[in-house]
Residue frames relative to the residue before (quaternion, step in Angstrom):
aa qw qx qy qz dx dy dz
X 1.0000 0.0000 0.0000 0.0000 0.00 0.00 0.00
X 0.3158 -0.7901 0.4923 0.1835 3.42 -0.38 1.23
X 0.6012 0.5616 -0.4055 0.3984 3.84 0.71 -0.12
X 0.7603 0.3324 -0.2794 0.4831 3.26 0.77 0.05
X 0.0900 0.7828 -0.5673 0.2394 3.62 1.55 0.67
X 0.7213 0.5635 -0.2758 0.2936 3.78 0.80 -1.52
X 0.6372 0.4813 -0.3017 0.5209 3.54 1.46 -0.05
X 0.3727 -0.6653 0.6351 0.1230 3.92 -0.33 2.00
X 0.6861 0.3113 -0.4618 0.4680 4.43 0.00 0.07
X 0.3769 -0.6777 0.6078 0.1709 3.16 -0.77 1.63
X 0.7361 0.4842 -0.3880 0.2704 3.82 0.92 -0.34
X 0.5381 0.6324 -0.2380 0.5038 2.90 1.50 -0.45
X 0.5128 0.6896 -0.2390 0.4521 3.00 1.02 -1.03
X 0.7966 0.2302 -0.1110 0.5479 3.46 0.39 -1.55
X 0.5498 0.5273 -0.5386 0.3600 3.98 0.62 -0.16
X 0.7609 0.5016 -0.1893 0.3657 3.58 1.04 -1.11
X 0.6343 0.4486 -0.3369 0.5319 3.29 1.52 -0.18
X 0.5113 0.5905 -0.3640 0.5074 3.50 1.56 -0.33
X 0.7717 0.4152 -0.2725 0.3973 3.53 0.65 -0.86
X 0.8419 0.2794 -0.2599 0.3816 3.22 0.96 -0.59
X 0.1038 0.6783 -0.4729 0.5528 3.17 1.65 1.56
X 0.7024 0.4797 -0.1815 0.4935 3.39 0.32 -1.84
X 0.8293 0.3674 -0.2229 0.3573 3.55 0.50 -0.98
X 0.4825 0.5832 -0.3648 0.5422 3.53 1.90 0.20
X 0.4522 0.5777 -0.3674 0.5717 3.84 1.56 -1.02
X 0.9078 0.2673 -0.1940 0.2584 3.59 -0.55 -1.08
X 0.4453 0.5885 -0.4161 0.5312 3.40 2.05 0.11
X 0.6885 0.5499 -0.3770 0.2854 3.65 1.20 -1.30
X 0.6671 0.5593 -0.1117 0.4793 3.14 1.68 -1.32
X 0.6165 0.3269 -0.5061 0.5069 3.18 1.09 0.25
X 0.6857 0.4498 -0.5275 0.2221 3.66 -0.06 0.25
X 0.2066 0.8548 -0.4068 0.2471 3.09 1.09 0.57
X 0.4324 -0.8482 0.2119 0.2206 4.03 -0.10 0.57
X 0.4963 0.6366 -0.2165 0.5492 2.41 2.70 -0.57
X 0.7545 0.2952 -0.4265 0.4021 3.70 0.25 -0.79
X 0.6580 -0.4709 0.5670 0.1539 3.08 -1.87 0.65
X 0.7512 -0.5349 0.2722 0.2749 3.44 -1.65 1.76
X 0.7364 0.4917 -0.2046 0.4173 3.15 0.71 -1.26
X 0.5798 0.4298 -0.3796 0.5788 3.96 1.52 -0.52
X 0.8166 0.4444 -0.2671 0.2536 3.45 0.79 -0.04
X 0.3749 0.6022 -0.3250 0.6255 3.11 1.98 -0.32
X 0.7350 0.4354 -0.2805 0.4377 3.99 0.48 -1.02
X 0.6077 0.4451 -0.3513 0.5561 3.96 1.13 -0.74
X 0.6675 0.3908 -0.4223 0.4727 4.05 0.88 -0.32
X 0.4584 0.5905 -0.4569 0.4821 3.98 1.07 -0.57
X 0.6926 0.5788 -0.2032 0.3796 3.80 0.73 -1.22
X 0.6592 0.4538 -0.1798 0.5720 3.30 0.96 -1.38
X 0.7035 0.3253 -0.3922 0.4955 3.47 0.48 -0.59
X 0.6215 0.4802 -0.4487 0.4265 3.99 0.27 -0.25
X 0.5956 0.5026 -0.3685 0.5068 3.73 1.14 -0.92
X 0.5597 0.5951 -0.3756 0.4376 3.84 0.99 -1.02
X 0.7222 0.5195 -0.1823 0.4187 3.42 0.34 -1.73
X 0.6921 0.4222 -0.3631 0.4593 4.04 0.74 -0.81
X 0.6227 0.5999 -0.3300 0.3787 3.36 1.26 -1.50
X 0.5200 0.5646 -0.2748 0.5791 4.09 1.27 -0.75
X 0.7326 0.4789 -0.2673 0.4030 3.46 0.21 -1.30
X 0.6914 0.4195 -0.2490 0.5329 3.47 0.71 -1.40
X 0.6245 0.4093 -0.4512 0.4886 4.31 0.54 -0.28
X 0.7507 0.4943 -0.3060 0.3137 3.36 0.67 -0.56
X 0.6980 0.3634 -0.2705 0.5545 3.42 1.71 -0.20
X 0.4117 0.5205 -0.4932 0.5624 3.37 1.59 0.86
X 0.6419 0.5618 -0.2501 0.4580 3.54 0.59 -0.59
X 0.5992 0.4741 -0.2764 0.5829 3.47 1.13 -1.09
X 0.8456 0.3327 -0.2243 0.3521 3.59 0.35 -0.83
X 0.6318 0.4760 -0.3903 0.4712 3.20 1.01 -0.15
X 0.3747 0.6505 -0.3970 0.5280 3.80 1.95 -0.29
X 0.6147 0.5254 -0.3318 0.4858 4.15 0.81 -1.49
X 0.8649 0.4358 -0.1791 0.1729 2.80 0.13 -1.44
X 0.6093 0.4628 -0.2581 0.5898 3.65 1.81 -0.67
């Protein structure tokens, strides 16, 4: 994923493209027609927590790489 080229931790790097892979999967699978309101209301509760860390974790890359220069 080239948008996140700007992050030098190759581990980071790959946890955050990994997650927000995962969180495209469980958006795809929730539009599905079969699962029920309540599997979907709970796969958006998810996506937004996966959303929120994926923010959280750029912002304490940012913070540290701010410390560190």
């Amino acid at each position: 994923m080239k948008d996140l080229d700007f992050i030098k931790d190759k581990e980071l790097r790959s946890t955050l493209e990994n997650s927000i892979e995962y969180m495209y999967a469980l958006f795809e699978q929730s539009k599905d027609g079969e699962k029920n309101l309540l599997y979907k209301e709970e796969t958006y509760r998810v996506i937004i927590l996966y959303v929120i860390s994926t923010i959280e974790a750029i912002l304490l890359y940012f913070y540290k790489e701010r410390k560190e220069n």
